[in-house]
C-alpha positions as CSV (number, residue, x, y, z in Angstrom):
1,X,56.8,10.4,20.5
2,X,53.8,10.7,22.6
3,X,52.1,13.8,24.1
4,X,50.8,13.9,27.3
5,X,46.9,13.4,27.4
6,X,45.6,15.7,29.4
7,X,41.6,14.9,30.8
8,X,38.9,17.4,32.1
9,X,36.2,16.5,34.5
10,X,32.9,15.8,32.9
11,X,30.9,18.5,33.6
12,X,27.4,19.1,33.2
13,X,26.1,21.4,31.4
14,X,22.3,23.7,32.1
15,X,19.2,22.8,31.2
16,X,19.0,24.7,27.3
17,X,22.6,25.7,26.9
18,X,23.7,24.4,23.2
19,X,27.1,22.1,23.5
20,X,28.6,23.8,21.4
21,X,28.0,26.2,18.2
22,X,27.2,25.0,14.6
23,X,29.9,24.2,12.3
24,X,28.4,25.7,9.1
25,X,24.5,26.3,8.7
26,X,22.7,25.6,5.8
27,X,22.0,28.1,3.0
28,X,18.9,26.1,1.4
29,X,15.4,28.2,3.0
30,X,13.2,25.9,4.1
31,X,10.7,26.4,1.1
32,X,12.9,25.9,-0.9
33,X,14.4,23.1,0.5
34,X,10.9,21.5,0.7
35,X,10.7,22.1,-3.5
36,X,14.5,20.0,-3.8
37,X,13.0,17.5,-1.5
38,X,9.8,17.0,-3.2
39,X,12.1,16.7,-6.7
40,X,14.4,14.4,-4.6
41,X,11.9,12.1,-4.0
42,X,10.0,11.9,-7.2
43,X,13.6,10.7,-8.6
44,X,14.1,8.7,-5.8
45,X,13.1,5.5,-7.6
46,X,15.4,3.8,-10.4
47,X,12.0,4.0,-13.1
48,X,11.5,7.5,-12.6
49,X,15.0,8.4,-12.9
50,X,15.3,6.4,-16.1
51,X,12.0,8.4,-17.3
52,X,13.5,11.7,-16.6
53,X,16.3,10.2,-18.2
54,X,14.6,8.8,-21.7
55,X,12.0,12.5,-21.9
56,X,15.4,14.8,-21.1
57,X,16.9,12.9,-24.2
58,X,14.3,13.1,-26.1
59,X,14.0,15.9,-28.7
60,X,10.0,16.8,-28.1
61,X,6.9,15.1,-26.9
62,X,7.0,10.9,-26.3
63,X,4.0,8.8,-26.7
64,X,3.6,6.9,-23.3
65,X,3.2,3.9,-26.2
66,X,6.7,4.4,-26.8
67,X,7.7,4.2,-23.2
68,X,6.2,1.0,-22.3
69,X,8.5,-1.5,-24.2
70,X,11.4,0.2,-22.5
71,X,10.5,-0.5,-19.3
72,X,9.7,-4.3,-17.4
73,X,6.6,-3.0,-15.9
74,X,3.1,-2.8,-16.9
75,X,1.4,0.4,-18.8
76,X,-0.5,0.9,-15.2
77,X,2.9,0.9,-13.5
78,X,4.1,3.5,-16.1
79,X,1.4,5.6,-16.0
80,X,1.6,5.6,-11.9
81,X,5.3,6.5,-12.0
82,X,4.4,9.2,-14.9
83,X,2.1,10.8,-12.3
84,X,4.4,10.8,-9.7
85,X,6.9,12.9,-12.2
86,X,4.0,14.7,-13.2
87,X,2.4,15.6,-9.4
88,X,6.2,16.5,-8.8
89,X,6.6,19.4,-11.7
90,X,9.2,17.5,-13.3
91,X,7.2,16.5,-16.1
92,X,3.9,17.1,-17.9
93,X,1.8,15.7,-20.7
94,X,-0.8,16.8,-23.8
95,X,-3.3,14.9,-24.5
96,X,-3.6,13.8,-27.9
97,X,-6.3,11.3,-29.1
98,X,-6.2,8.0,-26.7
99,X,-2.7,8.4,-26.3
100,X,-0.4,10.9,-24.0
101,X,2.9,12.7,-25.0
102,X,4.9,13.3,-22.0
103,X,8.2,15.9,-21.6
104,X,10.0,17.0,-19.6
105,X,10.2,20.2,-17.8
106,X,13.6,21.1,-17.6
107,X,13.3,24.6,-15.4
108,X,12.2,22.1,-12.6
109,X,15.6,20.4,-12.9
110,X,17.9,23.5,-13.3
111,X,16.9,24.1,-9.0
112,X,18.2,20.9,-8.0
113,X,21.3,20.9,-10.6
114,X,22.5,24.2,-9.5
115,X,22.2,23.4,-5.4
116,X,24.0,19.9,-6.6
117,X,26.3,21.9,-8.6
């Protein structure tokens, strides 16, 4: 059983005039969709995510000495994708000695977990 098609003219529409109206519009502001974004993309690679991952597990401060061996990249790799995290507000670091401690910052998570949420 088959209904009968029925077909309009094409017609053109003016200059400015929408097509039609938005479905749904979004409820993320632009700041601070700009701030999930920016936290988007620092995670965005499969080593930061995994760093995020190891410093959220962790119960304190990790030496980045510790974080090399887990990782198939070398300790200037590390330290550029630590910087990333870190330029990002997802993680920071104490200096202790020759060696850093990095954690993570997990207010800077709770944004993006509740929007995903």
């Amino acid at each position: 059983m088959s209904a009968p098609l029925q077909l309009e003219p094409k017609v053109k529409r003016p200059v400015g005039e929408p097509c039609c109206e938005p479905v749904v519009y979004p409820e993320v502001d632009r700041q601070r969709a700009s701030r999930l974004a920016e936290v988007a993309k620092a995670l965005g690679d499969p080593i930061r995510l995994q760093l995020v991952d190891v410093l959220r597990q962790h119960a304190g401060k990790v030496c980045v000495c510790e974080l090399v061996p887990l990782f198939d990249v070398s300790q200037p790799t590390l330290s550029h994708h630590l910087k990333r995290l870190r330029d990002a507000g997802l993680v920071d670091s104490e200096k202790r000695g020759l060696w850093a401690y990095y954690y993570v910052l997990p207010e800077r998570l709770d944004d993006l977990t509740a929007w995903l949420g």
